[in-house]
Every structure is written in C-alpha cells, then in structure tokens.
C-alpha positions in Angstrom: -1.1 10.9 -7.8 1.9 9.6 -6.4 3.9 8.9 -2.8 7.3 10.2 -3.4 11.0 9.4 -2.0 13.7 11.6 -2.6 17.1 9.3 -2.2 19.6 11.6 -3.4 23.2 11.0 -2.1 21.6 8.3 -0.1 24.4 5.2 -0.5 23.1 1.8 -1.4 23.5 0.0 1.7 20.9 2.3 3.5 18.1 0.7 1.6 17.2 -1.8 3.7 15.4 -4.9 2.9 14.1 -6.7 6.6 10.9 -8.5 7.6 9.3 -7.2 10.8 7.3 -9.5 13.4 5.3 -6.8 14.2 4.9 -5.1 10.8 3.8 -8.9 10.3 1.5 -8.5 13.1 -0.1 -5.6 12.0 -1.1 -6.8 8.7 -2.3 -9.6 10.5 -4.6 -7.9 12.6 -6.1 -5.5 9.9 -6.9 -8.5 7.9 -8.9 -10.3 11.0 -11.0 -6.5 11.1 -10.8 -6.2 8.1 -11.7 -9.6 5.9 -13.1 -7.7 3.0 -9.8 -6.5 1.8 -8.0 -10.2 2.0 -10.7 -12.1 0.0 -8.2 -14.7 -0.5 -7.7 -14.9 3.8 -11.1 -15.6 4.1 -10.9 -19.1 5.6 -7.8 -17.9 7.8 -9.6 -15.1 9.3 -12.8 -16.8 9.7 -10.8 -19.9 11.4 -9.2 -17.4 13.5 -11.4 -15.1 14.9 -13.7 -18.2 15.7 -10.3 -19.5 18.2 -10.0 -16.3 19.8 -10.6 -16.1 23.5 -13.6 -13.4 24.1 -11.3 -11.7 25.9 -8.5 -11.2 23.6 -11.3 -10.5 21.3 -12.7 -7.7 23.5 -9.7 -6.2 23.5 -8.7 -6.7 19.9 -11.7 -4.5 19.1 -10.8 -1.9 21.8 -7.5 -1.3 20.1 -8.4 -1.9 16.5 -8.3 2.3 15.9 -4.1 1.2 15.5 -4.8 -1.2 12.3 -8.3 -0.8 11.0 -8.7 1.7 8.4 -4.9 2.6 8.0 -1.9 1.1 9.7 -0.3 3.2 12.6 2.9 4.4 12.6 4.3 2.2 15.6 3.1 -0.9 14.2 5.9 0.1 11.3 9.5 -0.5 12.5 12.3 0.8 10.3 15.0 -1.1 12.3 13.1 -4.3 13.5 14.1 -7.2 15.7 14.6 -10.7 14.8 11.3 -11.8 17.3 8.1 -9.6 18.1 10.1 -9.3 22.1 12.8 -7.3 20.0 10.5 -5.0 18.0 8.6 -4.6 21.4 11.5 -3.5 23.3 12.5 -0.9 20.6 9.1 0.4 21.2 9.3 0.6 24.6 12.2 3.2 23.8 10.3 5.5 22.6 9.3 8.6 24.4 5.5 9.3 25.6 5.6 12.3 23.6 6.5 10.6 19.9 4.6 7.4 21.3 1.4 9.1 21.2 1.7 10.9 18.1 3.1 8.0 16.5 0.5 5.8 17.6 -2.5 8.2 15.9 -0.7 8.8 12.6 -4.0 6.2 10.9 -5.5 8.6 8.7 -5.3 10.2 4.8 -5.2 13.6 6.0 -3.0 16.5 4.5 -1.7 16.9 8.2 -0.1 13.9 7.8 3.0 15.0 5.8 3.3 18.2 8.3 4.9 18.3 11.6 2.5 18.3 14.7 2.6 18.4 17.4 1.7 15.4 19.8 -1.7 15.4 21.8 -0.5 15.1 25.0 0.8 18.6 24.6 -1.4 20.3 22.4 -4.9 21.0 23.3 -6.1 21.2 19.5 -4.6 18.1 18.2 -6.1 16.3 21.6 -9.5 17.0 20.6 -8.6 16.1 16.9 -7.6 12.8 18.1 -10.5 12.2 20.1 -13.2 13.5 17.5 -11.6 11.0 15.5 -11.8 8.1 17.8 -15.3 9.1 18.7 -16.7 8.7 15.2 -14.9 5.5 15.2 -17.2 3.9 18.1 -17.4 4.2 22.0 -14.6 1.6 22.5 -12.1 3.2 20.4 -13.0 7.0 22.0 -12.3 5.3 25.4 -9.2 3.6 24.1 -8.0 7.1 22.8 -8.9 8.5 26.4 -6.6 5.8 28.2 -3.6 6.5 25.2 -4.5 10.7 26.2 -4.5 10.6 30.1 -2.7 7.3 31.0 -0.3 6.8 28.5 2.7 4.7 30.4 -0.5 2.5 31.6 -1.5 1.9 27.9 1.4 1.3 26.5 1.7 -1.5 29.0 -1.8 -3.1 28.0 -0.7 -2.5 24.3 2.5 -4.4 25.0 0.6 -7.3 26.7 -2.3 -7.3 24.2 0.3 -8.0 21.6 2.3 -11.0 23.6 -1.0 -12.5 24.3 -1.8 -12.2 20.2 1.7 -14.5 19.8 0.9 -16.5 22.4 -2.6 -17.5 20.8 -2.1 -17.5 17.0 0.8 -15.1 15.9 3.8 -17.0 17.1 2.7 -20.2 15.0 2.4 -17.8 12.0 5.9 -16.5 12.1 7.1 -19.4 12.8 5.5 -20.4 9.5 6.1 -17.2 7.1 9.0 -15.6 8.5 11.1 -17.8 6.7 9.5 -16.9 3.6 9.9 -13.0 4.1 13.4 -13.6 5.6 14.4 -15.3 1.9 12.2 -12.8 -0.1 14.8 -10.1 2.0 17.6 -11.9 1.1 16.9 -11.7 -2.6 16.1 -8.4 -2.3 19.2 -7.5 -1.3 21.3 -9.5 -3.0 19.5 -8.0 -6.2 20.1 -4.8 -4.8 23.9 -5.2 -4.8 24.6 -7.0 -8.1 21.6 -5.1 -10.5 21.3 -1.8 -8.4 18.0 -0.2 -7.4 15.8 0.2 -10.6 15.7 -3.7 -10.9 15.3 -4.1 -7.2 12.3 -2.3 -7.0 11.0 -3.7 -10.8 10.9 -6.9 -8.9 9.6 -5.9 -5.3 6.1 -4.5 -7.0 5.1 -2.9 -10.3 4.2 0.1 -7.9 7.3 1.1 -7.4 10.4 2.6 -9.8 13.2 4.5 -9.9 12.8 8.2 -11.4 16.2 10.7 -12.3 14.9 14.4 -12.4 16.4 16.3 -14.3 19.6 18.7 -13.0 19.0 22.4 -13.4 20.6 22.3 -17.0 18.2 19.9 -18.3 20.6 17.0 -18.1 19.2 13.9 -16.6 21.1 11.5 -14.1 20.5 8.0 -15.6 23.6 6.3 -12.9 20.3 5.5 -10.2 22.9 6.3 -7.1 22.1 10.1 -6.9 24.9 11.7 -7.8 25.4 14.3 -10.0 23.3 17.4 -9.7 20.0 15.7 -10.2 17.7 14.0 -8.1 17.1 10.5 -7.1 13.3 9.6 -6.2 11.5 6.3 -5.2 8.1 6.3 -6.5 4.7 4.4 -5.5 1.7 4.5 -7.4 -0.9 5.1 -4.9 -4.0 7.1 -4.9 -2.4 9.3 -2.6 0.2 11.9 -2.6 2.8 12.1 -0.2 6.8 13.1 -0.2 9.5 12.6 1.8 13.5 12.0 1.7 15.7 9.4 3.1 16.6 11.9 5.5 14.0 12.8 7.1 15.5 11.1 10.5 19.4 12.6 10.0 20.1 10.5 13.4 19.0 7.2 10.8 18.8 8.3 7.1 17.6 5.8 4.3 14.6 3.2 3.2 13.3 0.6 4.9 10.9 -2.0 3.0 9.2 -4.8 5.2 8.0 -8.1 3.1 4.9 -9.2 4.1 2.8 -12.4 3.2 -0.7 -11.0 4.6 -0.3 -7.7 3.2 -1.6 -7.9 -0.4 -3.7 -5.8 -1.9 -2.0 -2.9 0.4 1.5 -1.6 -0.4 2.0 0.6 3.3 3.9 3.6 3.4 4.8 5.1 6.6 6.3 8.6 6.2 5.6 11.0 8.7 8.0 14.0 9.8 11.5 13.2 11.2 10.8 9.4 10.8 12.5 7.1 8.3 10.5 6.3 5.4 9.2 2.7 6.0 7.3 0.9 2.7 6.1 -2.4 3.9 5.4 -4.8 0.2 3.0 -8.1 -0.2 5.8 -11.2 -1.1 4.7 -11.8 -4.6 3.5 -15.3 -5.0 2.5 -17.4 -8.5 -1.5 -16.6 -7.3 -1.1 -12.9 -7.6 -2.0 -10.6 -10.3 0.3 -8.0 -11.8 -1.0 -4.5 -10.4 -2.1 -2.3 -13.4 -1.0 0.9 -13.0 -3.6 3.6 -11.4 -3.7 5.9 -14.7 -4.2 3.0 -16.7 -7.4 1.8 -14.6 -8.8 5.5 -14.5 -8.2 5.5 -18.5 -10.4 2.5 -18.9 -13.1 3.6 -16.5 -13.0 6.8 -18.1 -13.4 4.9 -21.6 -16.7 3.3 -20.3 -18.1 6.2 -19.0 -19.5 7.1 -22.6 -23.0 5.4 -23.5 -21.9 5.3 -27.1 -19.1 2.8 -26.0 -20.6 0.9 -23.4 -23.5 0.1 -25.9 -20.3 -0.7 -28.4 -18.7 -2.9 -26.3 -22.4 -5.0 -25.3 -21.9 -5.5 -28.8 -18.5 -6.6 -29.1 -18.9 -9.2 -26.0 -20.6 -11.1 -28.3 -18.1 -11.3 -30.8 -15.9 -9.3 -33.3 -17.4 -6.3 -35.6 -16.1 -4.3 -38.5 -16.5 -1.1 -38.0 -19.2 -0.7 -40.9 -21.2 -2.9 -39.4 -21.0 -1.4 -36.0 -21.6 2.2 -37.9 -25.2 0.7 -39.2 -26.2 -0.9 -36.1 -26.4 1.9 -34.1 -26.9 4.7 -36.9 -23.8 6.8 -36.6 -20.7 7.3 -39.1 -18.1 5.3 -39.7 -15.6 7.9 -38.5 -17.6 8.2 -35.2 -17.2 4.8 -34.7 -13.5 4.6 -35.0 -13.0 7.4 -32.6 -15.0 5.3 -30.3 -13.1 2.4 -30.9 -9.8 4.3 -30.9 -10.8 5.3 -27.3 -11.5 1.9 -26.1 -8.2 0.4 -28.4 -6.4 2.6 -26.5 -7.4 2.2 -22.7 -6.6 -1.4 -24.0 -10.2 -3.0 -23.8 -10.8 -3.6 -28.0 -8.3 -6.6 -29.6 -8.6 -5.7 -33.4 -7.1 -8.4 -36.0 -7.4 -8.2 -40.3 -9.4 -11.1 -41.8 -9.0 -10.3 -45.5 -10.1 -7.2 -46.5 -12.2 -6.2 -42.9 -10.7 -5.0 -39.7 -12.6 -6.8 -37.1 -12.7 -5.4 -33.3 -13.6 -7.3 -30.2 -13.4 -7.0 -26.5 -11.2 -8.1 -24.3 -13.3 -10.1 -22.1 -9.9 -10.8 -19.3 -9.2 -7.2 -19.6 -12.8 -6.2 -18.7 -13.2 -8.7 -16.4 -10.0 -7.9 -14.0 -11.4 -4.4 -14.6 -13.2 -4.4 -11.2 -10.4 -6.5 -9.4 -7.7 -3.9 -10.3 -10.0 -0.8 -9.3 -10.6 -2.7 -5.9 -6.6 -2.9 -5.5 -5.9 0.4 -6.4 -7.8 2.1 -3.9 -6.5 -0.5 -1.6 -3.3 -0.3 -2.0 
C-alpha cells in the first residue's frame, strides 16, 4: 500500500518546503488527546494538560473531532503564514461551503479521495457527518451540530479557541521550535536546488522517494523533473492508499511539506479533491529511529507467524545453532530447517557466521526487539 503523487511537468520551485504555526498547532493538540502515540511527549503532555484552564480544556475536548483520530484538512495549510494570526486569516478566506467540508475530512474512508459534496448542502453527507460525530461522544455530535447549523458562529469560536491555545502554551512553543522547523525548511530547499528531488526527499524521511514510470514504450524517465513521456510520482509508504497530482488545485499547482517537531511517529498527508497536496514530516532528530519500510515489517511478522520458527528462534535467543543441531532438537530434517531459517534470514531476524567447518545461526535480538516499535509506527504513520 502506498499514498501516491503524480508531479509530472510540475517545475522544481513548486515543491515547497515551509513550517506552519498551525500545522504546528495541530500536531500539538493531537499529541495532548492523544499521549499514547508520542510516548517520548509524555512529560510535555502530562505538564500541559495539568496548566490548562478547565475551560480551555472544556473546549479542547469539544473540538477535539478536528485532531484526534486524524488530522483535518483546515488544520493543513499549503501556503502558511509566518504567525498562527496569518494562517488564521487565510482561513477565514475560505468559503462556508469548503470550510465545512474541509473541516470533516478526519477519516480513512474510500470517500476521501472522491469529490463530495459539503454537508451544508447535501442532506446524505449531513447525516454522515453527524453519525460520525455521534459515535465519537455527545460533545463532539454537538460540536458537529454548531459546524452544521451555525457555521459563521463556529468558525468564530474555532478562531478564538485557537488564539486562546497561543495565548496559554502554543506561542511559547513556536517561539521555541519554529526556529528549528524554519532551518530544517531551509535545508530542505537548498537540497532541493543543488541535489534535485530524489535526495530531498531521501533525507526528509525514509517514507518517501521519487519513482519514474515507465513511458508507453517501455523507456523509463531517470531525469526526476517529469519530462519526457513518463511519469513523475512522490511516494509515501503508509498503510493506506491514496493518489493525487500536483494539480489537483490548477488555481495553485505543486507540494507543500510542513516540518514538524511534535509530529513523529505520524507522516500527515492531506489530499482531498481540488486541494493542494500538503505532506506534513517529523524533523528528524539524533533520538529517532530509521522507519523500516512497511513490507519489510509485514515480512517479519509474517516470518513468526509459523510455530516451527517461533520455537526456532526461542532457541536461537539463547545463542547460535547449526543447523544439525537445530534439526535433532526438534525432530525434523535438516533441509526443513534451512527453509525455516532461510525464511527468518531473509525477513532479516537470523545473523549466520562460519566457525570452522559449521554455519552457526542466531537471532537478532535489536532486530526483534524494534520489531514491536516499528509495527507501532507503521500503523501510525
């Protein structure tokens, strides 16, 4: 599975590296609802949500159907401002209509990479929006009511809600890391201009790359720029599928990433019909792990799932095996043990060195042990 970007004829300088006060915002508040994703926030959130006024907090968890599960839409600028005011004020453009439709794009759903319509105009998608909301909890059905019926009175209360959240912890965290995401955009695009796009998004995660389909002859285009008669895609490894191009908004075509320094494990992609794709990307930092790639993980949990191999690898825990003495331990053949080990070699789980005339095998106890870690941050991400 795979999000998808077609860039093709999209020039350079409409890949758009930016940080985002409210993108920054956003992540901010799904980590305070949600600490279990952000282990490594824990002291943060838990410091935080004790400061809150019970007020702000009331309404915190009123609103929370915008950044909970899944991020919305509006909290995703693709041309922001250089203060929260500024990303406010571009929201403020935006019609009632789009608002509202904008402002409910939080869920996995096929419908999501469809046009629809908005639910203050369509009867079916209203009462999709509100069954939604209603399984989410009372508060959130009679937030969803207010967006519905009042929504030029919400967006108001939205707007304040959010000044109030810089006003009583957000502005001392820009202040703080929107230095670091300004720089980590700067490198960005300075490495976007002197190694091209391949590199650039090598370095922004290990979920992302640069793929050349073949044109119809069978040639490939290797130049990266989308010329020629192939295409040019962005791809993210996410357990999701999604696809979209760079023009999707002809009024605004191209990519806009959004570094983020509460973001990790999640790598955000906002790409809903006639908007501009909008990927929003944890700042790497020394503490975090390299992502393993999502075929890789289901390869080694599909590599456990045999008894054989999981009583194999109890023994090789304990320390390294030939394969003749794994065969009479547990009463099978020889060659049925080196299909098993094969399996596990392969999925990368089994380190095998010669001592002499023996091939010894052993298991990768760091490999097994980030096992759980890397499954965790794949469906997170």
């Amino acid at each position: 599975m795979a999000n998808v970007i077609d860039i093709t004829g999209l020039p350079p300088e409409r890949v758009v590296f930016t940080p985002s006060p409210l993108a920054e915002l956003g992540a901010a508040l799904h980590a305070l609802s949600e600490p279990g994703h952000h282990p490594g926030l824990h002291g943060w959130v838990t410091a935080t949500n004790a400061a809150l006024k019970t007020d702000l907090a009331d309404r915190l968890c009123e609103a929370d159907i915008l950044w909970r599960s899944s991020r919305s839409d509006i909290l995703l600028p693709a041309r922001p401002g250089a203060t929260l005011a500024e990303d406010l004020d571009e929201l403020d453009k935006i019609g009632d209509e789009r608002f509202v439709a904008a402002a409910f794009e939080i869920t996995c759903s096929p419908r999501y990479t469809r046009p629809t319509p908005s639910p203050l105009v369509d009867a079916g998608e209203r009462a999709r929006i509100r069954e939604m909301a209603a399984a989410r909890g009372p508060r959130q059905a009679a937030f969803t009511d207010r967006m519905l019926t009042d929504p030029d009175g919400l967006r108001v209360w939205l707007r304040r809600l959010f000044e109030d959240c810089e006003e009583a912890f957000f502005g001392d965290i820009w202040r703080r890391v929107g230095i670091q995401l300004a720089a980590d955009a700067r490198h960005k695009t300075e490495l976007l201009r002197r190694k091209g796009l391949a590199e650039t998004l090598s370095a922004t995660s290990r979920a992302l790359w640069l793929e050349d389909a073949p044109d119809r002859s069978g040639n490939g285009n290797s130049s990266g720029s989308g010329s020629g008669s192939g295409s040019t895609r962005i791809v993210l490894d996410k357990l999701a599928q999604g696809r979209t191009t760079a023009f999707a908004d002809p009024a605004d075509p191209g990519v806009t990433f959004l570094p983020t320094s509460f973001g990790w494990p999640h790598l955000v992609f906002a790409h809903a019909q006639g908007w501009r794709p909008v990927l929003q990307y944890p700042v790497a930092s020394p503490e975090l792990p390299a992502p393993a790639a999502l075929e890789l993980v289901q390869q080694r949990l599909e590599a456990l799932g045999h008894p054989m191999r999981m009583q194999l690898c109890r023994t090789l825990s304990r320390g390294p095996h030939s394969t003749g003495e794994l065969a009479e331990a547990f009463g099978i053949t020889s060659p049925e043990v080196s299909r098993h080990i094969a399996t596990l070699k392969k999925a990368g789980l089994i380190q095998t060195r010669r001592r002499g005339r023996y091939v010894l095998h052993q298991l990768d106890l760091q490999v097994v042990a980030r096992l759980g870690s890397d499954f965790l941050e794949g469906v997170l991400r």
